[in-house]
N, C-alpha and C positions, 0 to 999 in steps of 0.2 A: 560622448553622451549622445544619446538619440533624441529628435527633436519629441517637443512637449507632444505628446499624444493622451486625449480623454479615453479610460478604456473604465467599461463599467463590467466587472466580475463577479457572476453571480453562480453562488454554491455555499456549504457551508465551511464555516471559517473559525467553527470554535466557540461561537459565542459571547465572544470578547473575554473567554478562556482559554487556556490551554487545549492545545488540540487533543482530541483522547482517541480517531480515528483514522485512517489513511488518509480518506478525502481531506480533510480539514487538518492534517500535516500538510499533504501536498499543494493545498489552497496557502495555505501560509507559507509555503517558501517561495510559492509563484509570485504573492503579492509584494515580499518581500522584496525579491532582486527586481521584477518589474518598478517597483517606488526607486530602487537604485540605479535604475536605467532612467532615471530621470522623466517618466512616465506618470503621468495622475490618472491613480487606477480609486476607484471607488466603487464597496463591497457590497453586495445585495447578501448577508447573512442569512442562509437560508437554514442553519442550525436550528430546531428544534421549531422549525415554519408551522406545522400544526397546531403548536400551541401558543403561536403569538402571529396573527392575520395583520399585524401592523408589517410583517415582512411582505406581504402581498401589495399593500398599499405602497410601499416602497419600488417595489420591483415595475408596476404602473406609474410613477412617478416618473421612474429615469425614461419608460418606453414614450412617456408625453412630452418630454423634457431633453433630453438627450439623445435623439434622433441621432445626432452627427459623430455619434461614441462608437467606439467597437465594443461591441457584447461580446463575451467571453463566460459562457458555459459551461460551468465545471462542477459537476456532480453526481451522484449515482443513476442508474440507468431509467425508472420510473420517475423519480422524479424529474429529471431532465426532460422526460418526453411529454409531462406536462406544462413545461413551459414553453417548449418549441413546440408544442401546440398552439400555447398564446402570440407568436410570436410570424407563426404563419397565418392566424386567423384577422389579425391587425392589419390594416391598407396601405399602408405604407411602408417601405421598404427599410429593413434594419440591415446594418450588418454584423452578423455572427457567427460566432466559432466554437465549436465542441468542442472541448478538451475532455473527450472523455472518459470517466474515471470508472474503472472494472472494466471488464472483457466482455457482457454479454447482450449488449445491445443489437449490434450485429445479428449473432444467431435471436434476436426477439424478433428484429426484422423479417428474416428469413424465414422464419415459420411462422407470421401471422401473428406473433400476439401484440404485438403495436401496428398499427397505419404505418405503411412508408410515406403517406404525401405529405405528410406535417416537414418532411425531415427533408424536404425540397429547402425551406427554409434557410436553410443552412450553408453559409459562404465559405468555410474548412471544416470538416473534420481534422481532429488532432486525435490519435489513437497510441496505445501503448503497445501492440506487438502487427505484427504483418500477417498473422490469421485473421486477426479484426479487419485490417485493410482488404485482404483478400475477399472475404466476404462480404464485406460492403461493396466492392468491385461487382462481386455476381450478383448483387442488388439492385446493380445500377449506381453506385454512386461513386465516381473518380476522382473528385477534389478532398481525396482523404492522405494524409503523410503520416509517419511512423517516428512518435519522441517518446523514447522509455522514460519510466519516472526517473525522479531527482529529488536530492537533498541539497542545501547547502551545506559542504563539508569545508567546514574553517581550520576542522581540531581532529587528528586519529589518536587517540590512546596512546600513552607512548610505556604503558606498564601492561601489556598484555599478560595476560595470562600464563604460564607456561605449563605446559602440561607433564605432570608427575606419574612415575609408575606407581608407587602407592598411594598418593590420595585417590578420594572417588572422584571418578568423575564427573564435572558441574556439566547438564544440560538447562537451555535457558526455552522458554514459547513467554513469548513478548506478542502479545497481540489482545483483540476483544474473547473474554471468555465465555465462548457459544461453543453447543457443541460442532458445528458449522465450522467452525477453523482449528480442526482436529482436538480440542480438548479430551472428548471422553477418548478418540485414539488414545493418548498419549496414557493417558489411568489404564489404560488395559493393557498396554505395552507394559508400562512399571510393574502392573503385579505377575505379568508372565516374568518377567525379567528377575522379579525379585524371587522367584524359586530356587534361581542359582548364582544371582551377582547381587546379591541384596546390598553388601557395603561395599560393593565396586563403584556404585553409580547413588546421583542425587539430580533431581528434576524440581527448581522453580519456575512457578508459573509469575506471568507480571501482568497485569492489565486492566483495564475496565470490566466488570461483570454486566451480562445483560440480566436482568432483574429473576428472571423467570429459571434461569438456570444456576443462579448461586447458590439456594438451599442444597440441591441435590450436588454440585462440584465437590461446596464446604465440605459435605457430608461423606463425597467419595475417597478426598484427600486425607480425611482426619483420620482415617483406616490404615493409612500409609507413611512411616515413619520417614523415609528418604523423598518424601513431597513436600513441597510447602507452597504456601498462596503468600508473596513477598508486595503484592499492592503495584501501585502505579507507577511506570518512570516514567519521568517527564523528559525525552530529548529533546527537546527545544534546550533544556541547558547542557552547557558540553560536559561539564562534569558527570553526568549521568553515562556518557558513553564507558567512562571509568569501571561503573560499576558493571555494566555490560560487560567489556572486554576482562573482566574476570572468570568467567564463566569458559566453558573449553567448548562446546558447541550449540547450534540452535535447533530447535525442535519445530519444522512449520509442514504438518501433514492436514493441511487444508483441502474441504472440499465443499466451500463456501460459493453459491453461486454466482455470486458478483463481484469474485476475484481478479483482478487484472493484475497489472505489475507489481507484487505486494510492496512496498516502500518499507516495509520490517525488513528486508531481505539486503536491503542498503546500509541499513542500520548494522546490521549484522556484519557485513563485511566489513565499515566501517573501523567495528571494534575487534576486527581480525577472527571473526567465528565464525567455520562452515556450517551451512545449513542441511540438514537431514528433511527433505520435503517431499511432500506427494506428488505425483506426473499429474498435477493440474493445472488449467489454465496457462498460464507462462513460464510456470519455476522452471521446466527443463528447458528455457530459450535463458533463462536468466546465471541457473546455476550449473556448471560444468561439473557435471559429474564425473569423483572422482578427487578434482580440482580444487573447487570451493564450496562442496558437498554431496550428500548424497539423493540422487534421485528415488524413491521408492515405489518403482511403478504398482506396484497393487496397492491399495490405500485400506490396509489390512493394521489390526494389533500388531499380529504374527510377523508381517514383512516389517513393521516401525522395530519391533522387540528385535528382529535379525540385524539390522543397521546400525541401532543404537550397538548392538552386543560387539559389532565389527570395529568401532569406536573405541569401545571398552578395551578388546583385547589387543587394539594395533593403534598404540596410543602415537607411535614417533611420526605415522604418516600424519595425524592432524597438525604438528608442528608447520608442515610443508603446506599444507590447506591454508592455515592460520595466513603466510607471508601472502598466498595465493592470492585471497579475500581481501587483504590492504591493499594490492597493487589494484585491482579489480574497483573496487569502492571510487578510486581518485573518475572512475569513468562515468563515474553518474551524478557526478560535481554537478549543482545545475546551471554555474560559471561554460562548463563545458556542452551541456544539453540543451538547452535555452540561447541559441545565438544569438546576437544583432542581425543577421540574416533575416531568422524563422520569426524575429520580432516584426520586422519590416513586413514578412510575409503574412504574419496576420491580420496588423493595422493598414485600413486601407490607405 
């Protein structure tokens, strides 16, 4: 056990719901094993902050109050950069640590659309791939280290799927449904696809909808007999990996701009399912093409419709991806990513 350490973590965490987004997955597995490292971490929920200021008054609370805590920063790119705003404008000295979550802070720095001097502020960066580190390096800024995300992985499926020459084949996209993280890709893929593998192939979507785009999704799917909209899974409970790992592969042609290490991508291996993904952001540092999926450098229908169709027609290699993905998954344990070391290293 590491000794009692006050660490105050601020980001969103769910709402004292169910996580429905990356951030607020990977806020809750951090706070999780951190309470298990025998650590008192306490949450500045920053879920849905615009619409309840009582999280502001909070967040001023620990900074008049808790001086002697480690701050731990973990949330998306603009928001983060208004609180290490507040945080270098204060007289007194905190200490704090970015974990930060997406890729594109970094390049915001670098081309001017944020201040860099707020970001003096800041006692570690924590970053998720080594373009980010790199780039804050030609920033100017060297106290930054490299920890891919993490799950807690307690439980792998042990009924995977297996893949059949004559059923269709099941593709899964687990993620928020914007067109931003390749959805309407994916609709335009199926109906190129369906001109000549129409009962080869079948594509469930799962996720949260963003308000503004579900008339027009509903609307595109209902046109499509081998689509369908299957609602929300919850991983946080293991049984839902079940329903995952039935599926034969994942769909993530994202080109979301505040992608960093996607934490669906764990999930996915988890439940022994290669990913078919866009060359954005991190997925080709993440997924070995080939291996434990496929990369599709043009972020195209046309090129998604070819991979998917590659799939289709050479069912025995996904078998070989499948094991690929389980042995792979045990690497991003956050038992394994999260040391007592990198603990010690944050907490002053």
């Amino acid at each position: 056990m590491l000794k009692q350490q006050e660490i105050i973590l601020i980001g969103p965490c769910g709402g004292g719901g169910i996580p429905k987004n990356g951030a607020s997955a990977k806020n809750y597995h951090l706070v999780k094993y951190l309470r298990e490292k025998n650590l008192h971490v306490t949450t500045v929920d920053t879920e849905n902050w615009k619409r309840n200021p009582f999280i502001l008054f909070r967040l001023l609370f620990h900074l008049l109050f808790s001086s002697h805590a480690t701050f731990i920063l973990a949330a998306n790119s603009m928001s983060s950069y208004k609180v290490i705003r507040l945080f270098y404008l204060i007289p007194w000295r905190m200490h704090l640590v970015y974990w930060a979550i997406g890729g594109c802070i970094a390049d915001w720095i670098k081309e001017g659309r944020v201040e860099k001097k707020p970001y003096s502020a800041i006692d570690l960066f924590i970053v998720e791939g080594r373009n980010m580190q790199r780039t804050l390096a030609e920033v100017g800024f060297q106290n930054v280290i490299v920890v891919p995300n993490f799950k807690h992985i307690d439980y792998v499926p042990s009924g995977a799927s297996k893949t059949q020459e004559s059923a269709p084949l099941r593709f899964v996209f687990l993620s928020r449904i914007i067109p931003e993280k390749g959805c309407d890709t994916i609709i335009n893929a199926v109906k190129l696809l369906n001109k000549t593998r129409k009962d080869k192939f079948a594509v469930d979507f799962w996720g949260p909808f963003e308000s503004s785009y579900e008339k027009e999704f509903l609307g595109q799917i209902e046109t499509l007999d081998n689509v369908e909209y299957k609602g929300f899974l919850d991983l946080c409970k293991q049984e839902n990996y079940d329903t995952l790992a039935q599926y034969d592969a994942m769909l993530f042609p994202t080109r979301w701009e505040g992608e960093g290490f996607p934490g669906i991508i764990i999930d996915a291996f988890v439940a022994g399912l290669p990913v078919i993904a866009s060359d954005w952001s991190q997925n080709a540092d993440i997924i070995e093409n080939g291996k434990t999926g496929v990369i599709v450098k043009e972020n195209s229908a046309e090129a998604l419709c070819e991979a998917m169709l590659l799939f289709i027609n050479d069912r025995k290699n996904i078998e070989e991806m499948k094991c690929n993905c389980i042995n792979m998954a045990r690497y991003y344990d956050i038992h394994n990513v999260v040391s007592d070391e990198l603990i010690k290293q944050i907490c002053r």
